[in-house]
C-alpha positions in Angstrom: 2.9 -14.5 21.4 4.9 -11.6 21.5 3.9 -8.7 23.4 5.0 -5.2 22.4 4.5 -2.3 25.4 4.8 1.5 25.1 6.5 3.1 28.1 5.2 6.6 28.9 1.2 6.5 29.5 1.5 2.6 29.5 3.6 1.2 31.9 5.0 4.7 33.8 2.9 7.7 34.7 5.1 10.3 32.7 2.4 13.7 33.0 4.2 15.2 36.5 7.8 14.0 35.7 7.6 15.8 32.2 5.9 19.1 33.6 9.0 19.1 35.8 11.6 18.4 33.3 10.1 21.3 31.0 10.0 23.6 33.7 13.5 22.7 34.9 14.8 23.9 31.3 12.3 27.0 31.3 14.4 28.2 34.2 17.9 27.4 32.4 16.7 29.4 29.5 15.6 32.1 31.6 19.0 32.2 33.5 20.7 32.0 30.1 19.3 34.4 27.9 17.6 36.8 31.1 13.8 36.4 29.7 10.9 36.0 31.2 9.1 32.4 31.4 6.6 32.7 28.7 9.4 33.7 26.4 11.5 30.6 27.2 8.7 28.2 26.5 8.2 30.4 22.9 11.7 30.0 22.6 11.5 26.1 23.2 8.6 25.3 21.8 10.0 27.2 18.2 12.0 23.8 18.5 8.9 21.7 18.9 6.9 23.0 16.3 10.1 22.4 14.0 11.0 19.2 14.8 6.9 17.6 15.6 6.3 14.4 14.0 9.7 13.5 13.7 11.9 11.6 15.6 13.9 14.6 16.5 10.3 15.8 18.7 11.3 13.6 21.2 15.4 14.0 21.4 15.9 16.7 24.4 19.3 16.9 23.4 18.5 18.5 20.5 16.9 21.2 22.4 19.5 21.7 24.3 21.9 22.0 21.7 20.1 24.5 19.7 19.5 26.3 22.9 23.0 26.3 23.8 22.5 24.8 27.5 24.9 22.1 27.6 24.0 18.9 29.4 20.6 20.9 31.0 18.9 18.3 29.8 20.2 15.6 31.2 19.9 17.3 34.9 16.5 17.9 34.3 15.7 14.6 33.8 17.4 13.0 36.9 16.7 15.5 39.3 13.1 14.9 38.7 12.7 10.9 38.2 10.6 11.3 42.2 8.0 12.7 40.2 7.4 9.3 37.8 4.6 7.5 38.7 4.4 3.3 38.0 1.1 2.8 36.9 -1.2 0.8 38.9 -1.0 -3.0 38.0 2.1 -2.3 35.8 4.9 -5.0 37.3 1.5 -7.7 37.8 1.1 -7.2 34.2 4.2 -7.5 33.0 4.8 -10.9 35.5 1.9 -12.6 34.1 2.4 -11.9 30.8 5.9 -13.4 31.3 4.6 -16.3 33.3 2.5 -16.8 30.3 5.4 -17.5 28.1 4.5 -14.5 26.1 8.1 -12.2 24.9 8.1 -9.0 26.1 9.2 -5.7 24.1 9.4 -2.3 25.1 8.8 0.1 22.3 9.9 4.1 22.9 10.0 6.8 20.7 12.0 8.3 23.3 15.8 8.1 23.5 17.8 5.7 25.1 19.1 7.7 28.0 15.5 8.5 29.1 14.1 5.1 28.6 16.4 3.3 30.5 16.6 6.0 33.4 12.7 5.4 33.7 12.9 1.0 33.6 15.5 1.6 35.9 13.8 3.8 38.7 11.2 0.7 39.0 13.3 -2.2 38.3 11.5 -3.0 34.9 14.2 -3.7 32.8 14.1 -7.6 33.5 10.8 -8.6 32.5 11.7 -7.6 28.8 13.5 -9.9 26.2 13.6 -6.8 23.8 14.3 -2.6 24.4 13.6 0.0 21.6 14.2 3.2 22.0 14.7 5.5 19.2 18.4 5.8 19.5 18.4 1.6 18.5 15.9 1.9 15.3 16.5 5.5 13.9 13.0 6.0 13.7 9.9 6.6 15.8 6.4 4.6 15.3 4.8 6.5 13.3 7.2 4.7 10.6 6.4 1.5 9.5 10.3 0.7 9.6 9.8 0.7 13.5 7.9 -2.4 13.6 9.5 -4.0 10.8 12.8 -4.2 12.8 11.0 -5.8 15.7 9.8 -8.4 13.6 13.2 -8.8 11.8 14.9 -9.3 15.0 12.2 -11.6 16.4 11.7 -13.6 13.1 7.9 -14.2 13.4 5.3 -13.0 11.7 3.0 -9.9 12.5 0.1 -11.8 13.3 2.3 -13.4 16.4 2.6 -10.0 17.8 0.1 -7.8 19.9 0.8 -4.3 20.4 -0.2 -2.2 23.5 -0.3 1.7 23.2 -1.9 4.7 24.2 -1.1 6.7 21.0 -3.6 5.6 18.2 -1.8 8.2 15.7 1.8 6.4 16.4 1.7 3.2 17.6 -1.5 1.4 16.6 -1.7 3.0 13.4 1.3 1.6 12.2 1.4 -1.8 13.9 -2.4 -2.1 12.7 -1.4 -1.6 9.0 1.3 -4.2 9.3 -1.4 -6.5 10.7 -0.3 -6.7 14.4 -3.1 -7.0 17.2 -3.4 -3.7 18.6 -4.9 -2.8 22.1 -5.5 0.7 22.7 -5.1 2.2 26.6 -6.8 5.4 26.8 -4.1 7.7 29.1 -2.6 10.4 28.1 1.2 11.2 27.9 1.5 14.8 27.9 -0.5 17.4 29.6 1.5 20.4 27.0 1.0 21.7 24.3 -0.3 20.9 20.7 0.4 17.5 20.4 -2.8 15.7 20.5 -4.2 11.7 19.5 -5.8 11.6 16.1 -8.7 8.9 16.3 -8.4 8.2 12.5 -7.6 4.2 13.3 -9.9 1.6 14.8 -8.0 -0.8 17.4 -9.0 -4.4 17.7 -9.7 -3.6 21.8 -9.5 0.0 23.7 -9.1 -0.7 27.7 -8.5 1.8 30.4 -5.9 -0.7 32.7 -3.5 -2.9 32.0 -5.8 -5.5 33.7 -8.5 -5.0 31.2 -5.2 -5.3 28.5 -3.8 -8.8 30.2 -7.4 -10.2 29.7 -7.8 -8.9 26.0 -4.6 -11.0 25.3 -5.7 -13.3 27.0 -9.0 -13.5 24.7 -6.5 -13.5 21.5 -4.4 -16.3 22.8 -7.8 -18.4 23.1 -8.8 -17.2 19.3 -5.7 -18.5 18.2 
């Protein structure tokens, strides 16, 4: 089978590492523009609430463009990867499920820069035979075209793949639709703002570890 894997809230605690990143640019904007903190986050968020449920949400370099602060975030982010957290279980996951003979793919909305600074800081890059991050498929997955490229490049069918995420709006939605097994990890990603998890999709499994995960695919595996 192949085995498709969210990063943030999945594999890598991303809550404190993001708080920090935001806060890091709250500062710049502050510095730049001489306001006071809740205006910067008004002035960033303006962004957010234009860009949300595209791809663009998740692309801090747009932010920084339009804010006119250079490479800010790109400092942000690597002065702060000590604040990532691997979640517990993550790398005895990922090891049996490649033991297993299973493929691996990581599936990010975020952009490449940012996913592979965050396999990098835990050495996860070499238990996966595929990375996505938005920056390789032009899309995010909430678009069914996501998906559809992983099973282009893999050639097999949906019904080979089983997709764990703890979005049900993005990820299991769509992979659900396209008839992938989906298991749903109740964690959160972000502890800002407006974005929040619309429970309008049913997964085949919900866990809270990746333990309880490795034994659901486990259970599929046996069903055939």
């Amino acid at each position: 089978m192949n085995i498709v894997v969210d990063c943030d809230g999945v594999l890598i605690n991303n809550v404190r590492f993001e708080d920090k990143v935001l806060d890091f640019l709250f500062r710049r904007i502050m510095e730049k523009y001489g306001v006071s903190k809740e205006r910067a986050k008004e002035m960033f968020w303006k962004i957010g609430k234009k860009l949300e449920g595209r791809k663009e949400w998740h692309d801090w370099r747009i932010y920084s463009e339009e804010l006119k602060l250079g490479d800010a975030w790109k400092e942000a982010h690597l002065a702060n990867l000590k604040y990532l957290k691997l979640v517990k279980g993550a790398k005895d996951f990922l090891s049996k499920v490649k033991g297993d003979g299973h493929r691996l793919i990581l599936a990010s909305d975020a952009i490449k820069p940012v996913v592979e600074w965050k396999l990098n800081r835990f050495g996860l890059e070499k238990y996966f035979d595929l990375i996505l991050s938005q920056d390789d498929t032009g899309c995010i997955k909430s678009e069914e075209k996501y998906f559809k490229q992983i099973l282009n490049k893999l050639k097999e069918p949906a019904k080979n793949f089983v997709v764990i995420d703890n979005r049900l709006d993005r990820g299991i939605k769509t992979a659900k639709k396209l008839g992938m097994k989906t298991i749903y990890i109740k964690r959160r990603e972000h502890s800002h703002l407006y974005l929040r998890d619309k429970e309008d999709v049913e997964p085949d499994f919900s866990v809270k570890t990746l333990g309880q995960a490795y034994e659901k695919i486990k259970e599929i595996e046996a069903r055939g």
